[in-house]
Backbone as XML, in Angstrom:
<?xml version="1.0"?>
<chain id="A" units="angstrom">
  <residue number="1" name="UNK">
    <atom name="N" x="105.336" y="115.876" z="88.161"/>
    <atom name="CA" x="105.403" y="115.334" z="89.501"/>
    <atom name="C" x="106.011" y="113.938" z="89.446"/>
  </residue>
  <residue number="2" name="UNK">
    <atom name="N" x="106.399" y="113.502" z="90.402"/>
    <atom name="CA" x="107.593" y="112.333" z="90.386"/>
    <atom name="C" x="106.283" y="111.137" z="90.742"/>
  </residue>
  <residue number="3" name="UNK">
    <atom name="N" x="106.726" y="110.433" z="90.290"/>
    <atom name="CA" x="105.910" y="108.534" z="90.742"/>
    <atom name="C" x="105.970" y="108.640" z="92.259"/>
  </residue>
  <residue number="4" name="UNK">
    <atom name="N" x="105.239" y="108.253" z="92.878"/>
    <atom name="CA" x="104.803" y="107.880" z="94.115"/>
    <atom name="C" x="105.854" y="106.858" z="94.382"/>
  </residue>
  <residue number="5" name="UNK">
    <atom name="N" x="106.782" y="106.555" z="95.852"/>
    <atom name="CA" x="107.221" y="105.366" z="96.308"/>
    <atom name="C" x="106.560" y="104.671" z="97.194"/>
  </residue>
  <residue number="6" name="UNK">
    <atom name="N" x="106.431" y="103.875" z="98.060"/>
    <atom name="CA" x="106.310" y="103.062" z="99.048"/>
    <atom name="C" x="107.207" y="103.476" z="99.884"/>
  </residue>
  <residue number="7" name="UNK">
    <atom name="N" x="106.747" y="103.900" z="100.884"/>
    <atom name="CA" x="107.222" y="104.131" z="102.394"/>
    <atom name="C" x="107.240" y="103.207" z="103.501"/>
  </residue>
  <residue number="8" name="UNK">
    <atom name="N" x="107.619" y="103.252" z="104.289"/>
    <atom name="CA" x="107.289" y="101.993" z="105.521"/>
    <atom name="C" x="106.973" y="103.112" z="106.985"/>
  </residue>
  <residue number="9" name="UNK">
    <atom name="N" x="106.396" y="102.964" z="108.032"/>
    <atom name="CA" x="105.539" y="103.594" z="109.338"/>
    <atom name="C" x="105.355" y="102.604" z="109.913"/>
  </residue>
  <residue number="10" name="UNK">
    <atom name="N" x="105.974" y="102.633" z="111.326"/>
    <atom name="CA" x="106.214" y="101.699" z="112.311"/>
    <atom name="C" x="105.067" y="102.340" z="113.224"/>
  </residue>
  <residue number="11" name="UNK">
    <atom name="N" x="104.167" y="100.950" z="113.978"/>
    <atom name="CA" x="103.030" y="101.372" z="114.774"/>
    <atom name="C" x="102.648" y="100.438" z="114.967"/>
  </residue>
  <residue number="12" name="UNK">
    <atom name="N" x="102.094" y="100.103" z="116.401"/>
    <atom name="CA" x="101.488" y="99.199" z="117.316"/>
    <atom name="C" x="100.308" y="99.041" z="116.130"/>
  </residue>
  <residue number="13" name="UNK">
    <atom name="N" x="99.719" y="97.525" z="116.702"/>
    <atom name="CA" x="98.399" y="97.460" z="115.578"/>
    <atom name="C" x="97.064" y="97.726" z="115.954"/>
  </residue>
  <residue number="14" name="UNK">
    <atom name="N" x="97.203" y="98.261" z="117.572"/>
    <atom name="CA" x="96.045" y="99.173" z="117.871"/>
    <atom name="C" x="95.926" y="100.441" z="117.005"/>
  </residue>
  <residue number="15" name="UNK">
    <atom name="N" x="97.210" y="101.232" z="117.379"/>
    <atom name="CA" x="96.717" y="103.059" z="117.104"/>
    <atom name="C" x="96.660" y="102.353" z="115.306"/>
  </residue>
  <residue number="16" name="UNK">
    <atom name="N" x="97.499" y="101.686" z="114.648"/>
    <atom name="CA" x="97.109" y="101.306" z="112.956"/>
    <atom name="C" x="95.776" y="101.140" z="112.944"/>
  </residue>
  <residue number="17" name="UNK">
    <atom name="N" x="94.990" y="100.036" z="113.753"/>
    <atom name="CA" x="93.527" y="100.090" z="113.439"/>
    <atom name="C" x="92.482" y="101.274" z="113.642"/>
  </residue>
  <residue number="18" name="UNK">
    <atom name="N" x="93.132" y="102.410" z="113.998"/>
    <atom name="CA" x="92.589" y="103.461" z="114.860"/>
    <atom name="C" x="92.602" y="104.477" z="113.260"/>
  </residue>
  <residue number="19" name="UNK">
    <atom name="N" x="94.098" y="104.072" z="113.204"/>
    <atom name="CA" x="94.103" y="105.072" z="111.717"/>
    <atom name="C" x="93.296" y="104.746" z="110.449"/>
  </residue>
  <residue number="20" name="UNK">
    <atom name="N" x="93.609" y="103.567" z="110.940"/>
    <atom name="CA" x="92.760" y="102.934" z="109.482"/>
    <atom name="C" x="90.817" y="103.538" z="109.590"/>
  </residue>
  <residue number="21" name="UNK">
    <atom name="N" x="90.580" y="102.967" z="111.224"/>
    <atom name="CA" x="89.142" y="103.796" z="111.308"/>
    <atom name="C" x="88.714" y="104.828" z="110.754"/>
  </residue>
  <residue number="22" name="UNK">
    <atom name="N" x="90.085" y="105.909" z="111.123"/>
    <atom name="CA" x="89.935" y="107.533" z="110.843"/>
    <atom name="C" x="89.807" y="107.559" z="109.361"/>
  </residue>
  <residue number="23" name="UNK">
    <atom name="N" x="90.685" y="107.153" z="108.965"/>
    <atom name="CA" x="91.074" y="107.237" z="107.168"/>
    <atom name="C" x="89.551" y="106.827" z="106.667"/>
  </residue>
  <residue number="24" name="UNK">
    <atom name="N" x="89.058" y="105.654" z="107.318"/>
    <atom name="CA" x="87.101" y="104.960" z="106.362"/>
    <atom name="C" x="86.571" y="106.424" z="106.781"/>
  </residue>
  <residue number="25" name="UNK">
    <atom name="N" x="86.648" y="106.978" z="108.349"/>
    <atom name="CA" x="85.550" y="107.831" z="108.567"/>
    <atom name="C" x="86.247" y="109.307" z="107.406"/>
  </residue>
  <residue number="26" name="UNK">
    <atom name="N" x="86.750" y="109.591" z="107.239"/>
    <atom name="CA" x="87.216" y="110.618" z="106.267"/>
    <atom name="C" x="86.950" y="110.551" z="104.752"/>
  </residue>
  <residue number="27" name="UNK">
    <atom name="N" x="86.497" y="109.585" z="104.504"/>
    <atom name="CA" x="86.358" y="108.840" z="103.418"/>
    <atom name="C" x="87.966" y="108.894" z="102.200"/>
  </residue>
  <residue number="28" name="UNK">
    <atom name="N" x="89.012" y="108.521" z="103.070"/>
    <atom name="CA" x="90.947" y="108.536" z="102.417"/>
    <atom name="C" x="90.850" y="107.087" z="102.836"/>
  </residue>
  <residue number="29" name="UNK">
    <atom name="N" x="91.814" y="106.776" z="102.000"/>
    <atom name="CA" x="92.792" y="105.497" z="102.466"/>
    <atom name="C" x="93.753" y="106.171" z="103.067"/>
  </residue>
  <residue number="30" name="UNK">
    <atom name="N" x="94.278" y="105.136" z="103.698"/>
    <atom name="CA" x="95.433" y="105.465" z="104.702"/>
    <atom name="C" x="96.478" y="105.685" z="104.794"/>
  </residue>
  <residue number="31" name="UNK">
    <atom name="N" x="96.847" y="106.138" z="103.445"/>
    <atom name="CA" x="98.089" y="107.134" z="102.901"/>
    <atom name="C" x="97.650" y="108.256" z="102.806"/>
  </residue>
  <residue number="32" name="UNK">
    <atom name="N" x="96.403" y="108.084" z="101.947"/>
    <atom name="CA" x="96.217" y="109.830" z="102.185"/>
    <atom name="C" x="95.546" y="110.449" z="103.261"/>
  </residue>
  <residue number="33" name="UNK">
    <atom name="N" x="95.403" y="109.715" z="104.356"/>
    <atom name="CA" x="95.044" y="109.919" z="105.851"/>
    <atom name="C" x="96.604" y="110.705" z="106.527"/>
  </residue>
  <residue number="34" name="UNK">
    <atom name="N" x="97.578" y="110.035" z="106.052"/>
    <atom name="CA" x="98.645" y="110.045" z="107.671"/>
    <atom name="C" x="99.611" y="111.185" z="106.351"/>
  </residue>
  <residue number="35" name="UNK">
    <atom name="N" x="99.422" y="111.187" z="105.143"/>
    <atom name="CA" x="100.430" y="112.545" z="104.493"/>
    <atom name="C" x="99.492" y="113.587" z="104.746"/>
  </residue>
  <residue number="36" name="UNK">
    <atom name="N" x="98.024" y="113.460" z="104.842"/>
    <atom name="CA" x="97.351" y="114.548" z="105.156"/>
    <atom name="C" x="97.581" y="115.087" z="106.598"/>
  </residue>
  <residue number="37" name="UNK">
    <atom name="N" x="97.516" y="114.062" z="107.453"/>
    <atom name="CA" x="97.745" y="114.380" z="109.202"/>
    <atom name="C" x="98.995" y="115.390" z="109.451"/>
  </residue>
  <residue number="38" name="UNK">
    <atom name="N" x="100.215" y="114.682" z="108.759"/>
    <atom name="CA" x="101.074" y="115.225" z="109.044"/>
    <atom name="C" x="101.267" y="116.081" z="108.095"/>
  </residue>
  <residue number="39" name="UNK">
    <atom name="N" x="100.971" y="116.458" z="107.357"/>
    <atom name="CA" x="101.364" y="118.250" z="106.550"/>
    <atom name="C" x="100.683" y="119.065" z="106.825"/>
  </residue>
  <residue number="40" name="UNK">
    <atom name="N" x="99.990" y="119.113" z="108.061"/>
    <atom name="CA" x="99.207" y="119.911" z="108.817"/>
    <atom name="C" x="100.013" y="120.912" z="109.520"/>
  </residue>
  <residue number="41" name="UNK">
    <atom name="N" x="99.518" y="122.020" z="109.312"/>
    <atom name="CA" x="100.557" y="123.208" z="109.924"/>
    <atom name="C" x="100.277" y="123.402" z="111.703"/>
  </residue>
  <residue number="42" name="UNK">
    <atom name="N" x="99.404" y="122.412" z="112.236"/>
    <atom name="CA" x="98.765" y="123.022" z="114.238"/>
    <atom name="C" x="99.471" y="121.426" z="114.283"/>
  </residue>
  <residue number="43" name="UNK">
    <atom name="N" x="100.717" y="121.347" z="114.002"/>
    <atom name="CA" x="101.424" y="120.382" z="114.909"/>
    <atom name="C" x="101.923" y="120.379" z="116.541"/>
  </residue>
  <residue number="44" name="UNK">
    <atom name="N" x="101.044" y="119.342" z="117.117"/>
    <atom name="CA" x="101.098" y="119.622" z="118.743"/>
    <atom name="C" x="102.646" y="120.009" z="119.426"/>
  </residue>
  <residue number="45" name="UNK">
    <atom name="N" x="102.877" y="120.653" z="120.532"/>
    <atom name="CA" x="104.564" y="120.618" z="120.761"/>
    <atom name="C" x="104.695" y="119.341" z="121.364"/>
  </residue>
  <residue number="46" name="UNK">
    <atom name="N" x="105.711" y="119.010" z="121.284"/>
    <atom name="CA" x="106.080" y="117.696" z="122.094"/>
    <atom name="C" x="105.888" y="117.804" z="123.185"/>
  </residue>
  <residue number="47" name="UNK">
    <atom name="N" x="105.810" y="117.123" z="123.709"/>
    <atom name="CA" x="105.111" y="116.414" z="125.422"/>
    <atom name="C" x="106.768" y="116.770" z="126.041"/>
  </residue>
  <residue number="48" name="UNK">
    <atom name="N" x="106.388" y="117.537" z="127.496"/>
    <atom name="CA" x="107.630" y="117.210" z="128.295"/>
    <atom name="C" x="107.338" y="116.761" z="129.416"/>
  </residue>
  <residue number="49" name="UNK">
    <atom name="N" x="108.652" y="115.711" z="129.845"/>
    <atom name="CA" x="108.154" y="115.026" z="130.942"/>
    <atom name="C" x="108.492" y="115.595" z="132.028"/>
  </residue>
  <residue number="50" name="UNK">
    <atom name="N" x="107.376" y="115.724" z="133.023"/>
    <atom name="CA" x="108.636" y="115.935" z="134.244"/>
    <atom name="C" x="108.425" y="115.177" z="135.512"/>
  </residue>
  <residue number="51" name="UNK">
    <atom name="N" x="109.759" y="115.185" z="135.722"/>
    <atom name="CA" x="109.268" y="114.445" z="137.164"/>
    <atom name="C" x="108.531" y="114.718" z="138.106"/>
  </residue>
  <residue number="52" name="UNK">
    <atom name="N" x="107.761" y="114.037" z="138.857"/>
    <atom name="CA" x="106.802" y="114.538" z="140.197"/>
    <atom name="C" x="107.458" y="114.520" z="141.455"/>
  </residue>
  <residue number="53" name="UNK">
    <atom name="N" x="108.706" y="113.633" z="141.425"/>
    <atom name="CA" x="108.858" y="113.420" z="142.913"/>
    <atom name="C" x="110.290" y="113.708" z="142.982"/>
  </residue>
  <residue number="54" name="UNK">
    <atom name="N" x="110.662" y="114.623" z="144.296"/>
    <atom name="CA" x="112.075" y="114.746" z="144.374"/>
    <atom name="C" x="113.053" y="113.841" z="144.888"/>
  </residue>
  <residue number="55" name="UNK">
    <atom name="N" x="114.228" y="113.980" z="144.481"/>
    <atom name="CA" x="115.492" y="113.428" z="144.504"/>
    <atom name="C" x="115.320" y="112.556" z="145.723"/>
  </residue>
  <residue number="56" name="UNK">
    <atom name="N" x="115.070" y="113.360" z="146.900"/>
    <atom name="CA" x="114.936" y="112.285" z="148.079"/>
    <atom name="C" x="113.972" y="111.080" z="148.235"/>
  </residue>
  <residue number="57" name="UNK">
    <atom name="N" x="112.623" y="111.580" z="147.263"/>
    <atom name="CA" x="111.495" y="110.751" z="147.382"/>
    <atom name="C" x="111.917" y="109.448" z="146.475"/>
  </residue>
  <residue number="58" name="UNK">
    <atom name="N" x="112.223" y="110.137" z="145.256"/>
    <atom name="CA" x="113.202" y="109.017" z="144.107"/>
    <atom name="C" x="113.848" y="108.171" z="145.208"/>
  </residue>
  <residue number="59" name="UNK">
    <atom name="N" x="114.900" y="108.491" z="145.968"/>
    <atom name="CA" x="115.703" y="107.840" z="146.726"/>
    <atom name="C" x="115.035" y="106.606" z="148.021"/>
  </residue>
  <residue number="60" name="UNK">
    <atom name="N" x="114.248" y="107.401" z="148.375"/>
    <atom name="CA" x="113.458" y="106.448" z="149.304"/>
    <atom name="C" x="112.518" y="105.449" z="148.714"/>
  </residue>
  <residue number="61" name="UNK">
    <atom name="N" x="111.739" y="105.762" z="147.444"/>
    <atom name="CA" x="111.274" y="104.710" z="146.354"/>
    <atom name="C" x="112.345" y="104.107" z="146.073"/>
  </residue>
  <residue number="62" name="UNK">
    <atom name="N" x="113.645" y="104.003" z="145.799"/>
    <atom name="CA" x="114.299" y="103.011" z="145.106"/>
    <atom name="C" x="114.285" y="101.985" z="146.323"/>
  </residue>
  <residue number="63" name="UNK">
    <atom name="N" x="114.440" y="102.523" z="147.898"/>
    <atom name="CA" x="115.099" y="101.851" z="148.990"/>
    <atom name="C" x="113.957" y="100.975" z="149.687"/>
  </residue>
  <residue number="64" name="UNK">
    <atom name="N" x="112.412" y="100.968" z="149.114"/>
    <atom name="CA" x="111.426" y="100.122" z="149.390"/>
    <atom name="C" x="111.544" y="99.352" z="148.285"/>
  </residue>
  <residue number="65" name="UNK">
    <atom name="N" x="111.235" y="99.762" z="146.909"/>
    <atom name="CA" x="111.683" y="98.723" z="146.073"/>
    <atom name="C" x="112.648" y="97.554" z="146.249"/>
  </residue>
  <residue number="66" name="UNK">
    <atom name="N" x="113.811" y="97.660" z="146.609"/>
    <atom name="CA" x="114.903" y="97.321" z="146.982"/>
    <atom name="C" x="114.549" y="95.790" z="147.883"/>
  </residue>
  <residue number="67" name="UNK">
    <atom name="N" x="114.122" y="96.937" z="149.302"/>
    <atom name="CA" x="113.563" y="95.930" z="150.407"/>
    <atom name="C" x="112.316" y="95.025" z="150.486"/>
  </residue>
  <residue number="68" name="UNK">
    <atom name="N" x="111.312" y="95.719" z="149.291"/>
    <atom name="CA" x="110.221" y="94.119" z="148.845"/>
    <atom name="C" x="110.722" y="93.540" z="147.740"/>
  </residue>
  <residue number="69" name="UNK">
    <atom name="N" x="112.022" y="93.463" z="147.107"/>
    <atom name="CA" x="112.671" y="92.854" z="146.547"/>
    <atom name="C" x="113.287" y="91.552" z="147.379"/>
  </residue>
  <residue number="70" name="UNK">
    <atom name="N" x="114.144" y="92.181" z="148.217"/>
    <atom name="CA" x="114.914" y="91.238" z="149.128"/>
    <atom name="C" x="113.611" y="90.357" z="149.959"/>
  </residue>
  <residue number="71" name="UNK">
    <atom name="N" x="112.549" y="90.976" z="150.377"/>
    <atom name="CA" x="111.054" y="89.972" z="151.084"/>
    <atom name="C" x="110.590" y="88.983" z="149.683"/>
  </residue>
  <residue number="72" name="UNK">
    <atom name="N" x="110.547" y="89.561" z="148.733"/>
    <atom name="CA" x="110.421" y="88.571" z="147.773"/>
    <atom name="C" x="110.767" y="87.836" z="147.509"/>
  </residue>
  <residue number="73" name="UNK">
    <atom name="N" x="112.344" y="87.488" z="147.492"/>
    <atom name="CA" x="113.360" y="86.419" z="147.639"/>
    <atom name="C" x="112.866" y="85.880" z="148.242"/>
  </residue>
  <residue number="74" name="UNK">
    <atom name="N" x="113.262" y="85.976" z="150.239"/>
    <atom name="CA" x="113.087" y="85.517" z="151.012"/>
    <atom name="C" x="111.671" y="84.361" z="151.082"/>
  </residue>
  <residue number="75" name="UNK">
    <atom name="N" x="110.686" y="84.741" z="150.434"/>
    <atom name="CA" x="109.484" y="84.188" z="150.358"/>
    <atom name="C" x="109.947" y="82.961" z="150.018"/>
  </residue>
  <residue number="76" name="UNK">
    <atom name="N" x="110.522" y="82.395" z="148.867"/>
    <atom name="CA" x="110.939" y="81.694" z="147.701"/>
    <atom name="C" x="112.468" y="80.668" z="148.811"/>
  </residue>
  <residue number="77" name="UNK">
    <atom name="N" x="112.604" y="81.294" z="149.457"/>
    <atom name="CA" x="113.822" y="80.203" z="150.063"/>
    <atom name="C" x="113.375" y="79.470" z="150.787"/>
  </residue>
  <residue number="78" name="UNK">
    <atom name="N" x="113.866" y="77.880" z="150.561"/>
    <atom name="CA" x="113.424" y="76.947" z="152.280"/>
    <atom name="C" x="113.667" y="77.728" z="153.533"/>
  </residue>
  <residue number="79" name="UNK">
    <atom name="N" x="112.564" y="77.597" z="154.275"/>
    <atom name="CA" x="112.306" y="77.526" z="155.103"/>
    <atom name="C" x="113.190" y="77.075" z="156.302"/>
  </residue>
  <residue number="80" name="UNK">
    <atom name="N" x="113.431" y="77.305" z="158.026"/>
    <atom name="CA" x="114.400" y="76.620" z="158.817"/>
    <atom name="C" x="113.735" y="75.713" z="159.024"/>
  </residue>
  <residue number="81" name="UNK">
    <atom name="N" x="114.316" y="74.343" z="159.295"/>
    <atom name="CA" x="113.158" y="72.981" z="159.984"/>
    <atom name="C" x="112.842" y="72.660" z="158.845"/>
  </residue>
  <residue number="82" name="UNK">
    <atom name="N" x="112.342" y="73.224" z="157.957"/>
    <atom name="CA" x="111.129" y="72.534" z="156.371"/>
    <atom name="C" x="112.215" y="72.517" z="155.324"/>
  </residue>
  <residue number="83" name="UNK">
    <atom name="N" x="111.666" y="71.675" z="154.448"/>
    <atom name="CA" x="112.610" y="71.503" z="153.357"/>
    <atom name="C" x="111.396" y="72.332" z="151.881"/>
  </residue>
  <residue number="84" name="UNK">
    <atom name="N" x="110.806" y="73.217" z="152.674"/>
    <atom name="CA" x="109.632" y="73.897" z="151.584"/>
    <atom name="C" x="110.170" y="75.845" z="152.109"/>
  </residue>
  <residue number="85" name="UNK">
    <atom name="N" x="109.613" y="76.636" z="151.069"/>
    <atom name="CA" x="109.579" y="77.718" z="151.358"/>
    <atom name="C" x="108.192" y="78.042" z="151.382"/>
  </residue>
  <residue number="86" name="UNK">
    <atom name="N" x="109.049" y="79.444" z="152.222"/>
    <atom name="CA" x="107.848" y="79.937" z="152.471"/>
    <atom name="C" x="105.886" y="79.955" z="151.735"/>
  </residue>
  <residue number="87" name="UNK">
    <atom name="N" x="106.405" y="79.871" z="150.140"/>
    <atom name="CA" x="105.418" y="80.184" z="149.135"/>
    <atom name="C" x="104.649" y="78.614" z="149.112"/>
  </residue>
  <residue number="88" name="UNK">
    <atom name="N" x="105.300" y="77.898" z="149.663"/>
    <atom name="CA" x="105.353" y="75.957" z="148.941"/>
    <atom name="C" x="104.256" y="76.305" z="150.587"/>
  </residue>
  <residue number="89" name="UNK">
    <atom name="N" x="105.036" y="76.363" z="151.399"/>
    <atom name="CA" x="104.202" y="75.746" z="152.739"/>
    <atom name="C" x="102.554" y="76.901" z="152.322"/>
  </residue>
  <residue number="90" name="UNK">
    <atom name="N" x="102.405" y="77.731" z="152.559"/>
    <atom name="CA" x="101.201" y="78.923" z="152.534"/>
    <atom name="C" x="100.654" y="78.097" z="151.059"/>
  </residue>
  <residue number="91" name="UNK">
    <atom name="N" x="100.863" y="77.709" z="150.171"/>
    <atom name="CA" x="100.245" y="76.644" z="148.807"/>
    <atom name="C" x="99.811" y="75.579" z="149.251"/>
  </residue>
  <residue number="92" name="UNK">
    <atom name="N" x="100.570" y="74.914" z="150.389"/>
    <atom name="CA" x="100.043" y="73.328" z="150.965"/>
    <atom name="C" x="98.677" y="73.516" z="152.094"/>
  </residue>
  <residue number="93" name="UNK">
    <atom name="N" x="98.512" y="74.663" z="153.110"/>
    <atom name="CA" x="97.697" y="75.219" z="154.193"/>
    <atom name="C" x="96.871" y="75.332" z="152.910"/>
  </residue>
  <residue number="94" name="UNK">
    <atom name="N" x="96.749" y="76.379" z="151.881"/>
    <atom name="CA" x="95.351" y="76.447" z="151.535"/>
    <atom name="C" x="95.147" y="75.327" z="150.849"/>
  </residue>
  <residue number="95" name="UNK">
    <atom name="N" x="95.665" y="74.535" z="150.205"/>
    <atom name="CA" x="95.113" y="72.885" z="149.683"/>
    <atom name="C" x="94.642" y="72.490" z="150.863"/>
  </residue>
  <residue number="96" name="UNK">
    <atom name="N" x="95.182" y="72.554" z="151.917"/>
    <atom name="CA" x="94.596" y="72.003" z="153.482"/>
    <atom name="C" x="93.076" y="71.976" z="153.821"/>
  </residue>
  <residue number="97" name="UNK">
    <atom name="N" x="92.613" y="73.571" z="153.270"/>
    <atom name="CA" x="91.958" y="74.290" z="154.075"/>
    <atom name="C" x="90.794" y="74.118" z="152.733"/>
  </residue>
  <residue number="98" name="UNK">
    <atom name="N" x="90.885" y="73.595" z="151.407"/>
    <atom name="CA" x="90.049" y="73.731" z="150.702"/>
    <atom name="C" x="89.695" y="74.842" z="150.197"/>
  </residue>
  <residue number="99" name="UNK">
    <atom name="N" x="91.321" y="75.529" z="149.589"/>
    <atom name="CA" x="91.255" y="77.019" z="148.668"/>
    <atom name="C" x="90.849" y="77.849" z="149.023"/>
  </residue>
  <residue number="100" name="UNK">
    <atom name="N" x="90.130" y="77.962" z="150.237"/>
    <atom name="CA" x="89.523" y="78.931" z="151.189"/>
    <atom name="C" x="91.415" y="79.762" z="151.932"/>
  </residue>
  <residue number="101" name="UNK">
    <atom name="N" x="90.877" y="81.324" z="151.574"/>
    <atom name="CA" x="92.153" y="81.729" z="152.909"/>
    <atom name="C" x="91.895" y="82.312" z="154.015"/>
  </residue>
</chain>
């Protein structure tokens, strides 16, 4: 049998601490946890995605997105008359009002 190499496995360091859990509760280290996992013959099928919402609904979600996009701006621009926007003046009323809204 050939010498063992060093491999590298890319993974968030949640699900790693998760493996590492599994591997103590199995009583493996965590090589022979994840060559054991995966030379397992009841490999799940891959996940398919599908969409929930149709083409038109997609379409009308993009076109609210869109438009509390553009209100979002708007928030953020001076104001007519004020040299504050919208977000600055509604920040100065509740300092007014004593953080209360």
């Amino acid at each position: 049998m050939r010498r063992s190499r060093r491999r590298s496995i890319y993974c968030d360091p949640v699900h790693w601490a998760e493996i590492g859990e599994r591997a103590a509760a199995a009583g493996m280290n965590t090589s022979a946890f994840a060559i054991a996992c995966a030379l397992q013959d009841d490999v799940p099928p891959p996940t398919v995605t599908n969409l929930h919402l149709t083409e038109e609904e997609q379409r009308s979600l993009y076109a609210m997105i869109e438009r509390l996009d553009r209100l979002s701006q708007a928030v953020l621009e001076p104001a007519p008359g004020i040299d504050m926007s919208v977000h600055e003046t509604l920040a100065v009323l509740c300092r007014a009002h004593g953080g209360r809204r």
